[in-house]
C-alpha positions as CSV (number, residue, x, y, z in Angstrom):
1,X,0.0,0.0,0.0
2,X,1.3,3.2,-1.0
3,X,2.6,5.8,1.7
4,X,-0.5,7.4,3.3
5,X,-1.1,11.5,3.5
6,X,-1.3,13.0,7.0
7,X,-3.9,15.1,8.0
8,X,-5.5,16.5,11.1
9,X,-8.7,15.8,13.1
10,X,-10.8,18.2,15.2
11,X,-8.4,17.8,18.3
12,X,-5.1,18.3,16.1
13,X,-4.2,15.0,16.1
14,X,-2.6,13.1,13.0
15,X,-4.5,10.9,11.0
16,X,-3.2,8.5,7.9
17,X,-5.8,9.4,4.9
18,X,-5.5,11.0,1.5
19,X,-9.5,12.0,1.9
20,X,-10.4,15.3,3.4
21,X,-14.2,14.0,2.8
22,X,-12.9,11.1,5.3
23,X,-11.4,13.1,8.3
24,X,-14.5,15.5,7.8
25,X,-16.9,11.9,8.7
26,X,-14.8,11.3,11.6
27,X,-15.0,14.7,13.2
28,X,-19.2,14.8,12.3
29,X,-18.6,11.5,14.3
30,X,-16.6,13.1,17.1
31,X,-19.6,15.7,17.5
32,X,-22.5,12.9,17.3
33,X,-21.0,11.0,20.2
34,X,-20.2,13.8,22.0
35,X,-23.4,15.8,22.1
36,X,-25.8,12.2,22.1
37,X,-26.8,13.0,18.8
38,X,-28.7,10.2,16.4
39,X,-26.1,10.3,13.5
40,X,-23.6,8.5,14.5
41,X,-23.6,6.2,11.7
42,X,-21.6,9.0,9.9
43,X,-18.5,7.4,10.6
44,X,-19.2,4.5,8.1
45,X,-19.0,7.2,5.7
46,X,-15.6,8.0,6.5
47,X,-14.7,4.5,5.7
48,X,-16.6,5.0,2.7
49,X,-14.5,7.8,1.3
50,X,-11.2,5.9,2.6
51,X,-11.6,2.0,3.6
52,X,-7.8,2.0,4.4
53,X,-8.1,4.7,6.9
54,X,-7.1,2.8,10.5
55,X,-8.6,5.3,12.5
56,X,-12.1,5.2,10.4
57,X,-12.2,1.9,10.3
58,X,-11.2,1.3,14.3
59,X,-14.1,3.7,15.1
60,X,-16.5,2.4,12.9
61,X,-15.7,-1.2,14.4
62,X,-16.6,0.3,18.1
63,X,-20.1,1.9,17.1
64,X,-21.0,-1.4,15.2
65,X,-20.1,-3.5,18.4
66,X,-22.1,-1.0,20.4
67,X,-25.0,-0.8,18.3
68,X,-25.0,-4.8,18.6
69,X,-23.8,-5.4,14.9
70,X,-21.8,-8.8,13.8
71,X,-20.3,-6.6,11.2
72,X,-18.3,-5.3,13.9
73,X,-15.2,-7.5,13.7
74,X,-14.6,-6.5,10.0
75,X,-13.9,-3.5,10.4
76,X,-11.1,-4.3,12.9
77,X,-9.8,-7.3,11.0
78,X,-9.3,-4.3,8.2
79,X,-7.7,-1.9,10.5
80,X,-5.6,-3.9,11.9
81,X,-4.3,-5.5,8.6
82,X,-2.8,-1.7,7.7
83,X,-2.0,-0.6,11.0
84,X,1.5,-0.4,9.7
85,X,0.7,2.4,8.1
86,X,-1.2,4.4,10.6
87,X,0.1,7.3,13.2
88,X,0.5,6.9,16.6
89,X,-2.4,8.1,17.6
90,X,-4.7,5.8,15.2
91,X,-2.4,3.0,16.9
92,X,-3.4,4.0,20.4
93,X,-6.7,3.9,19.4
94,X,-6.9,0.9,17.9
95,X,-5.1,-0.6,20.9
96,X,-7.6,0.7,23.5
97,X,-10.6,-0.5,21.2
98,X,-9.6,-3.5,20.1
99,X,-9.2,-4.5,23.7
100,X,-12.1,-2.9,24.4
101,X,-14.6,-5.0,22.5
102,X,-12.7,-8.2,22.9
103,X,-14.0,-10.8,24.8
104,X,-13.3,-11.7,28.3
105,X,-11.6,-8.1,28.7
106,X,-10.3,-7.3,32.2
107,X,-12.1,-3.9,32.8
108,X,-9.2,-2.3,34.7
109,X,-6.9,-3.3,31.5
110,X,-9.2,-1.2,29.0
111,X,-9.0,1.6,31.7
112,X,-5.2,1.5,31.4
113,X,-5.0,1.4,27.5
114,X,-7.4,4.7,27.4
115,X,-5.8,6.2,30.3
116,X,-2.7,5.5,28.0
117,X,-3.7,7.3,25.2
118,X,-5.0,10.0,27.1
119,X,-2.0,11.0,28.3
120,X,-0.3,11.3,24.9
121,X,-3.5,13.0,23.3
122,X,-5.2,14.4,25.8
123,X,-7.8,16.6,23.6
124,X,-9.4,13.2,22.5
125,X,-12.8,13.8,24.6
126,X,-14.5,11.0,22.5
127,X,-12.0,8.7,24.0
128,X,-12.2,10.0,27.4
129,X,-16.2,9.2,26.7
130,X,-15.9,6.2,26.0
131,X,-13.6,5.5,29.2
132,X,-16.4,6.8,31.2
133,X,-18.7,5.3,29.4
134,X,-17.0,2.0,30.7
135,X,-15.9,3.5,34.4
136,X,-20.3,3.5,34.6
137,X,-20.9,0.1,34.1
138,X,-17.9,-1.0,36.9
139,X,-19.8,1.4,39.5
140,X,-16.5,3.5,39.2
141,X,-16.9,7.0,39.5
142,X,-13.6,7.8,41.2
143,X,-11.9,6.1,38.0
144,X,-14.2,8.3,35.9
145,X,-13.1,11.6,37.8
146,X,-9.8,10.7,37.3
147,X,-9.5,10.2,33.7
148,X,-11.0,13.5,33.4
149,X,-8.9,15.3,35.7
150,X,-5.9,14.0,34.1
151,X,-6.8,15.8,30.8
152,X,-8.7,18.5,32.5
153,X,-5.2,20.8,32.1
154,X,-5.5,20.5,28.4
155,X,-8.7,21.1,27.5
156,X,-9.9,24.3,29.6
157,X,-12.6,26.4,28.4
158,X,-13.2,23.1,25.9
159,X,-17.3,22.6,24.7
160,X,-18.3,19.0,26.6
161,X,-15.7,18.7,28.7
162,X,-17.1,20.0,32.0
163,X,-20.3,18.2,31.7
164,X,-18.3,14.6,31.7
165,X,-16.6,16.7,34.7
166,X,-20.0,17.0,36.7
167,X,-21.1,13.4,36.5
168,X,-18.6,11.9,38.1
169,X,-18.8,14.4,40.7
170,X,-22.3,14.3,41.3
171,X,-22.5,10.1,41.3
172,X,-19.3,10.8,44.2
173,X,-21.6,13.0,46.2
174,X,-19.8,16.1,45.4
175,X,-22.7,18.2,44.5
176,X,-21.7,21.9,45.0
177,X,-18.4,20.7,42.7
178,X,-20.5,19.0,40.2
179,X,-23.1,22.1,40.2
180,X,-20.3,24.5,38.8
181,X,-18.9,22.3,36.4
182,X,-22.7,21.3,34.8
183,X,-23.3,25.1,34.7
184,X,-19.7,26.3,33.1
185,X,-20.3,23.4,31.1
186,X,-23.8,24.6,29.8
187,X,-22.7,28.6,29.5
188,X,-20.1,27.2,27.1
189,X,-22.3,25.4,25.2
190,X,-26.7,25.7,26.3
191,X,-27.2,22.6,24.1
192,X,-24.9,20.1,25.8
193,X,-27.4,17.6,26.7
194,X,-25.1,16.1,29.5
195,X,-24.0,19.2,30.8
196,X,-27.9,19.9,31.4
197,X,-28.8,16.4,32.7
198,X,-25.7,16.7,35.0
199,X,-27.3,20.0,36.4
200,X,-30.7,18.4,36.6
201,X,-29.3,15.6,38.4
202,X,-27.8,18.3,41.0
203,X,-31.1,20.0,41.3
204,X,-33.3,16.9,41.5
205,X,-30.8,15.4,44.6
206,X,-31.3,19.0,46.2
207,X,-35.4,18.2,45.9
208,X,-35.2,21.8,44.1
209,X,-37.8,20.2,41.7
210,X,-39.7,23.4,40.3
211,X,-36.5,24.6,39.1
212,X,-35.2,21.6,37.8
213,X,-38.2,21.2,35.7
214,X,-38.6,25.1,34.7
215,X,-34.6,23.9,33.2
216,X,-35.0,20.9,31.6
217,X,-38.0,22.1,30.1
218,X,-36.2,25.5,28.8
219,X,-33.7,23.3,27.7
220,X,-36.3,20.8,25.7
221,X,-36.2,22.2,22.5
222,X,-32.1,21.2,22.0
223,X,-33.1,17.5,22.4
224,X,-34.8,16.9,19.1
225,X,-31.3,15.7,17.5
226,X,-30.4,13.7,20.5
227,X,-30.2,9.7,20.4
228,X,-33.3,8.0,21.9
229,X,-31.4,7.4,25.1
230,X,-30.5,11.0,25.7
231,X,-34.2,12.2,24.7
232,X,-36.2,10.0,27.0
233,X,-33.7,10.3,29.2
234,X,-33.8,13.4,29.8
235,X,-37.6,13.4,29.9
236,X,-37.1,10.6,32.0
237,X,-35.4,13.1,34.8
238,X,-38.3,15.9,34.3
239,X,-41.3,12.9,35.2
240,X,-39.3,12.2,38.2
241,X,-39.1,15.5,39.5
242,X,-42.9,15.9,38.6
243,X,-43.3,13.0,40.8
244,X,-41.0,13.4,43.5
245,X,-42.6,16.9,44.0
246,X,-45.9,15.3,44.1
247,X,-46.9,16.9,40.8
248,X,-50.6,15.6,39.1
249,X,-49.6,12.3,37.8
250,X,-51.2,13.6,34.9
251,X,-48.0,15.5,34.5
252,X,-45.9,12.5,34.7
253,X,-48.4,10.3,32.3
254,X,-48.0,13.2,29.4
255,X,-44.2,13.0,29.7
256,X,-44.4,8.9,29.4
257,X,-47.0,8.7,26.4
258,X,-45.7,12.0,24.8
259,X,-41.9,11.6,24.9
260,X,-40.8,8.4,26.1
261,X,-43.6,5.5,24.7
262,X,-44.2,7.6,21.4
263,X,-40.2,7.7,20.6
264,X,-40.7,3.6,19.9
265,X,-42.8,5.1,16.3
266,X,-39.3,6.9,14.9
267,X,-37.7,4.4,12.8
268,X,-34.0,5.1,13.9
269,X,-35.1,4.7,17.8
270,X,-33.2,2.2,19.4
271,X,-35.9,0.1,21.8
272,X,-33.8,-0.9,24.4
273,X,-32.5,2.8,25.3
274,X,-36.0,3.8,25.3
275,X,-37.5,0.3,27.5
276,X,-34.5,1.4,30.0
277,X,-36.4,4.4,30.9
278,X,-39.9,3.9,29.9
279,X,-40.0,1.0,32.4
280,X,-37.7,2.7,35.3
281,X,-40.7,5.5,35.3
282,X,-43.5,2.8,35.5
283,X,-42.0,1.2,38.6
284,X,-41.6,4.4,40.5
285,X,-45.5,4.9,39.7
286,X,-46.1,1.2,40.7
287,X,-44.5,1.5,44.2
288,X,-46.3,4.7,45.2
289,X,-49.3,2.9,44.5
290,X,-50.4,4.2,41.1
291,X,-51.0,0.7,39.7
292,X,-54.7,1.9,38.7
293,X,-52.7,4.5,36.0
294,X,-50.2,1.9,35.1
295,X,-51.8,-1.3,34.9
296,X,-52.4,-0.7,31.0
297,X,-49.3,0.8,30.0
298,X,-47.1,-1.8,31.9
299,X,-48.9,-4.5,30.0
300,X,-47.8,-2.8,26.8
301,X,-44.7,-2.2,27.5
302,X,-44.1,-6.0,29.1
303,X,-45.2,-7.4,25.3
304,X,-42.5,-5.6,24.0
305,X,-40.3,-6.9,26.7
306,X,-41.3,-10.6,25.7
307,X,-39.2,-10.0,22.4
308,X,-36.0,-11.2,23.6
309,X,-34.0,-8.8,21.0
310,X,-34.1,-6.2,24.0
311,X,-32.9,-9.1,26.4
312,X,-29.0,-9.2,27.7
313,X,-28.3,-5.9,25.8
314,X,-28.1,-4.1,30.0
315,X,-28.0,-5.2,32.9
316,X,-30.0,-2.6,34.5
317,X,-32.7,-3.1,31.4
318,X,-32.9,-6.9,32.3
319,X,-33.7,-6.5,35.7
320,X,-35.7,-3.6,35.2
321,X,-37.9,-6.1,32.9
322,X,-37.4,-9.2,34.7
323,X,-40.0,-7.0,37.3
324,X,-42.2,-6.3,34.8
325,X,-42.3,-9.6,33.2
326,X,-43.3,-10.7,36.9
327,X,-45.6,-8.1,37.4
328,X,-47.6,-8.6,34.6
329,X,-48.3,-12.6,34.0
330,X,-45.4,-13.4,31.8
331,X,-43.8,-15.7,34.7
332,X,-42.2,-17.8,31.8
333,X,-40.5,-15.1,30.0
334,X,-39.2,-13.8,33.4
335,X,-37.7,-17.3,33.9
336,X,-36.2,-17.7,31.1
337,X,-34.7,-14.1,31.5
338,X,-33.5,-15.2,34.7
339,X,-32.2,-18.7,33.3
340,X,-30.3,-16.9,30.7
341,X,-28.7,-13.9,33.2
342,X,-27.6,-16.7,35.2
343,X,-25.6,-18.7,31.9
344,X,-24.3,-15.3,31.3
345,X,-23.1,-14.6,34.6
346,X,-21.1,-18.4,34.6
347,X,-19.2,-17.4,31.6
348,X,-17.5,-14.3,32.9
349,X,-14.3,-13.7,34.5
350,X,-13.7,-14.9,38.1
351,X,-13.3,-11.1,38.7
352,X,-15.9,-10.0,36.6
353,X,-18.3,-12.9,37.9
354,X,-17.8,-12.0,41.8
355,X,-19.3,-7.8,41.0
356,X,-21.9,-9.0,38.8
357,X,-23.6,-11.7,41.4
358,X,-24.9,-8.6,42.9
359,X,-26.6,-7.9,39.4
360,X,-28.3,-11.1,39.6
361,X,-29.4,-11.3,43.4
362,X,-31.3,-8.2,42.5
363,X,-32.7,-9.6,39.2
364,X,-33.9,-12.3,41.3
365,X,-35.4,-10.0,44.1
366,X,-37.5,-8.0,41.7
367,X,-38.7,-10.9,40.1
368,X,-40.0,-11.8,43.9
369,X,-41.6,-8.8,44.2
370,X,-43.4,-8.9,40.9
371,X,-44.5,-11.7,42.0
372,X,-45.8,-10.6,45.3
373,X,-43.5,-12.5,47.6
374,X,-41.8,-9.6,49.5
375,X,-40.7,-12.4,51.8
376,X,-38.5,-13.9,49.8
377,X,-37.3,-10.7,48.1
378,X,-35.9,-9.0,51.7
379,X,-34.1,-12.6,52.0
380,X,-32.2,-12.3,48.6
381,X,-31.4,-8.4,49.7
382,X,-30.4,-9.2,53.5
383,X,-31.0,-6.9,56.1
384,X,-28.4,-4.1,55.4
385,X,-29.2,-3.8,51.4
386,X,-28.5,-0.2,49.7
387,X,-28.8,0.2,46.4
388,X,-25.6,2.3,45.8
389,X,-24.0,-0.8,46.6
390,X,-25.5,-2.3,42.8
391,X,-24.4,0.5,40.5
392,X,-22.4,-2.3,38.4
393,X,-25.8,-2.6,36.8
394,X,-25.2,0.4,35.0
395,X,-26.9,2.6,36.8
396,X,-26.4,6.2,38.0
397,X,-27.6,6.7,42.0
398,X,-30.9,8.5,40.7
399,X,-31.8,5.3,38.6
400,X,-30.9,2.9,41.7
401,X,-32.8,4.5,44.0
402,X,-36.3,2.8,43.0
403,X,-34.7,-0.5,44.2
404,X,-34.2,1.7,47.3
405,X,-38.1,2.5,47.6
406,X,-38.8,-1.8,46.5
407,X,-36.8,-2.6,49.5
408,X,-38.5,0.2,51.8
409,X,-42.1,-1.8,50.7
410,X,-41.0,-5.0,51.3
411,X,-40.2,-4.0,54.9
412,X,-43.4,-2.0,55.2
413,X,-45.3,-4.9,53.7
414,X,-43.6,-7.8,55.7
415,X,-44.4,-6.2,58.9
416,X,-40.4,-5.1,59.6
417,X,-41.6,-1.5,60.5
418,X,-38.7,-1.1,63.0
419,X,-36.1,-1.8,60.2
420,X,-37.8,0.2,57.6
421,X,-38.0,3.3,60.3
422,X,-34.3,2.4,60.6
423,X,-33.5,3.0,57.4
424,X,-35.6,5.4,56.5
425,X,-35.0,8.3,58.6
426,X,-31.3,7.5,57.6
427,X,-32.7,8.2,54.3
428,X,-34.4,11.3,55.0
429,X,-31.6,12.9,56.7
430,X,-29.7,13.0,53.2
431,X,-33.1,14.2,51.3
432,X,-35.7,15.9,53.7
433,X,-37.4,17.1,50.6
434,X,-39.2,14.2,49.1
435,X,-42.9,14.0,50.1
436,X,-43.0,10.2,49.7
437,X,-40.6,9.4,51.2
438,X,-42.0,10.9,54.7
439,X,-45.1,9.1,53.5
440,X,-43.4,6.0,54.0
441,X,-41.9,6.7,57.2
442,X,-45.2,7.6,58.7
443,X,-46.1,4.4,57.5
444,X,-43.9,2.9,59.2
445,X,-44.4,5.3,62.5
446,X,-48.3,3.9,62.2
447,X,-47.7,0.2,61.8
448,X,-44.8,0.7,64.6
449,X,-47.7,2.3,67.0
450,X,-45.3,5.6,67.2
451,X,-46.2,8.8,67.9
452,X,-44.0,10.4,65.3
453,X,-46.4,9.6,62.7
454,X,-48.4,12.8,63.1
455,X,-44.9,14.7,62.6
456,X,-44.1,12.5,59.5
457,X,-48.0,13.2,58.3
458,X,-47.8,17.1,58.8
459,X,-44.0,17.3,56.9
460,X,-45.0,15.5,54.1
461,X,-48.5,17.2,54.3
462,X,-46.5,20.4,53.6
463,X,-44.1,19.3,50.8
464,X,-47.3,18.0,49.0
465,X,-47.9,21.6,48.9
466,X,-45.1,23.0,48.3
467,X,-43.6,21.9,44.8
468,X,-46.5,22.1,42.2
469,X,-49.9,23.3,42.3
C-alpha cells in the first residue's frame, strides 16, 4: 500500500488518509458522540471515502459492536491488517478499542490502555467518553473523575468537557463541585445535553424540583437531534421531579406517552435505550401505589419486553424487565430471562463474575416482588441492602434508588416496621425534601404504634404543597 497523506482531526491530532471528505466523517462522528446525537452512523462514511483509513475503520468497528452489529469484527480485521501504516495516535486507538470490545476483557486493562492514550493526546474527549462510558458500568466513578482530571489541564474552556466533569462528581456525592462544572459546562455550550442532565441531576438530589423542571424544560427544545437514550432520558429526569414533587400524575403520564412511549414510532429509535427508561418511570408509579394508571401501560410495555431482542443488551434493562415480566403474568418469560442472566453470569471472568452476582441477586429479588413475595425478596437483599452498593448494573444513584423505595415496601409490607423506620429516617436525613418518602416513614411510624407519625403526616403534608400546584 502506497505511503499514506497526513492530515488532522478536530483535536489536532494526525491521522493516515488521503480524503479530506474522510477526516470531515470522523470529526461529524466526534460531534455525534459527544453531544448524544442520532447520526452516529456517519462514521461509516468515513470508511466509505477511505476503507484503508485505521482510524475510520477502528471507530467504525466500536459503534457497530455498540450498536450490537456482527459486522463489527470486519472493520477491525481491516484496520488492523494496515496498521503499519497508521500514526500513533490511530495506533493508540486501535489498541484501546480493540481491547475494548474483545471478549473476556479485564475492565481495569481497557481503563489503562485509554488512560494511556489520554495521556499522549489528551484533547481526545471522544475517548475519554468512552472510558467513562465503561468507568459507569464497573460502579467507578472515582476512575471516571480521574480520567477527566488527568486531561482537564488540556482542554480548559473546551465545549463537553465540564459536563463529563460533573457526573462523576455528582454520582461521588460532590454536589456543589458537580453544580459549577454542569453550569460552566452549559454557559459554554446551552445545548450540551449532558451538561444539562448533570445539572438536573444536581437540582433533582437538592429536591429543588420546580426549578429543575422550569430547566429541563427550557432546555427541551435542543433534544430533538439527540439519540433515543438522551431524549427519554432526559424526559425521564423531568417525570421524576414531577413525581418526587408530588406533581398531578397527569404531569408524569404526558411526559411517558408523549416523549418516552411515542419515541418507539421513529424508525432510527433504538428500543432498548427507550424500555430502560420507559420501564424505570413505570415502577416508580407502581410503588407509590399508582397501579390503577399503570396497569395498562405496563402490560404494553411487558409485550415488547417478551421480544428477547431487547434481552441481555443491559443489565439494568434486564432487571428492570425481569420486574415487569413478573408483574404482569409473563412468569415464563421472566424465567427464562432469569435462566439466561444466570448462563451469562457463569461465563464471565472470576473477577468480573464476583461484582456482577450482585446484578443477579437483585434480578432475582425483583422478580420476587413482581410476583408478590416480598418475603423472599428481603431474604435475597439481607437486612443491610443499599442500592448504591448495585451500581455495576449500570446505573447512576438517581436510577438505583427505586430498588431503594422496593426494598422500603418490602419491609413495610412484611411487617419489619422497625427496620424500615431504621433506614428510612437514615434516608431522609440526606433528602428531607421528598414528600413520599415521609409518606413511608409515617407508614412505618403507624404500623410501629409511634407517635411520630403525626410529625411525619404534617411534613410530608406540607411538601405536598409546596412543589407544584
Amino acid at each position: 500500500m502506497e505511503e499514506r497523506d497526513l492530515k488532522l482531526d478536530s483535536w489536532g491530532y494526525q491521522i493516515a488518509t488521503s480524503s479530506h471528505a474522510c477526516v470531515s466523517a470522523i470529526n461529524s462522528f466526534y460531534q455525534q458522540v459527544l453531544s448524544y446525537g442520532r447520526e452516529r452512523s456517519v462514521i461509516l462514511e468515513a470508511v466509505a471515502h477511505d476503507k484503508h483509513c485505521v482510524m475510520a475503520n477502528v471507530l467504525a468497528a466500536h459503534f457497530l459492536h455498540s450498536s450490537g452489529s456482527s459486522r463489527a469484527p470486519t472493520y477491525l480485521d481491516v484496520a488492523k491488517s494496515i496498521l503499519e501504516h497508521a500514526t500513533l495516535y490511530e495506533k493508540l486507538v486501535f489498541d484501546a478499542i480493540s481491547y475494548l470490545i474483545s471478549q473476556d476483557r479485564d475492565d481495569d486493562v481497557a481503563i489503562e490502555l485509554h488512560s494511556k492514550l489520554l495521556k499522549e493526546f489528551p484533547r481526545d474527549l471522544v475517548s475519554l467518553k468512552r472510558a467513562q462510558v465503561l468507568t459507569f458500568y464497573m460502579g467507578r466513578p472515582d476512575l471516571s473523575l480521574s480520567l477527566v482530571q488527568q486531561v482537564l489541564p488540556q482542554n480548559e474552556g473546551q465545549n463537553y468537557v465540564y459536563g463529563m466533569l460533573a457526573f462523576p462528581l455528582l454520582e461521588l456525592g460532590r454536589m456543589e463541585d458537580a453544580e459549577k462544572a454542569a453550569r460552566k459546562g452549559f454557559e459554554i455550550n446551552k445545548q450540551d445535553s449532558w451538561s444539562q442532565h448533570a445539572l438536573c441531576h444536581v437540582l433533582q438530589y437538592k429536591c429543588n424540583f420546580r426549578e429543575a423542571v422550569k430547566f429541563m424544560e427550557e432546555c427541551s427544545s435542543s433534544w430533538s437531534s439527540s439519540s433515543s437514550f438522551m431524549l427519554t432520558h432526559n424526559w425521564w429526569h423531568v417525570a421524576l421531579c414531577y413525581l418526587e414533587g408530588n406533581a398531578p400524575r397527569q404531569r408524569v403520564l404526558e411526559i411517558y406517552d408523549s416523549y418516552i412511549w411515542k419515541e418507539l414510532d421513529k424508525s432510527d429509535t433504538v428500543g432498548a435505550e427507550v424500555y430502560l427508561n420507559a420501564v424505570g418511570l413505570l415502577l416508580r408509579l407502581y410503588v407509590r401505589d399508582e397501579l390503577d394508571i399503570v396497569g395498562h401501560r405496563l402490560k404494553m410495555l411487558a409485550e415488547r419486553l417478551t421480544n428477547q431482542a431487547n434481552w441481555y443488551i443491559e443489565w439494568h434493562l434486564d432487571v428492570l424487565t425481569v420486574w415487569a415480566l413478573a408483574k404482569t403474568g409473563e412468569i415464563s418469560k421472566a424465567e427464562d430471562l432469569l435462566k439466561g442472566l444466570k448462563e451469562r453470569l457463569l461465563r464471565m471472568t472470576k473477577k468480573k463474575l464476583q461484582f456482577m452476582q450482585r446484578g443477579m441477586m437483585l434480578a432475582e429479588a425483583l422478580y420476587a416482588y413482581g410476583r408478590g413475595n416480598d418475603k423472599h425478596g428481603l431474604e435475597l437483599l439481607g437486612p443491610n441492602f443499599d442500592a448504591a452498593d448495585y451500581k455495576v448494573i449500570g446505573a447512576s444513584d438517581e436510577q438505583v434508588d427505586v430498588f431503594n423505595e422496593v426494598w422500603y415496601n418490602m419491609l413495610l409490607n412484611s411487617g419489619k416496621a422497625h427496620k424500615a423506620i431504621e433506614v428510612m429516617e437514615q434516608r431522609i436525613k440526606k433528602r428531607d425534601g421528598i414528600p413520599y418518602l415521609w409518606r413511608l416513614l409515617e407508614r412505618g411510624y403507624k404500623l410501629a404504634n409511634r407517635p411520630e407519625a403525626g410529625i411525619a403526616n404534617e411534613k410530608a403534608k406540607a411538601l405536598e404543597s409546596r412543589y407544584f400546584d
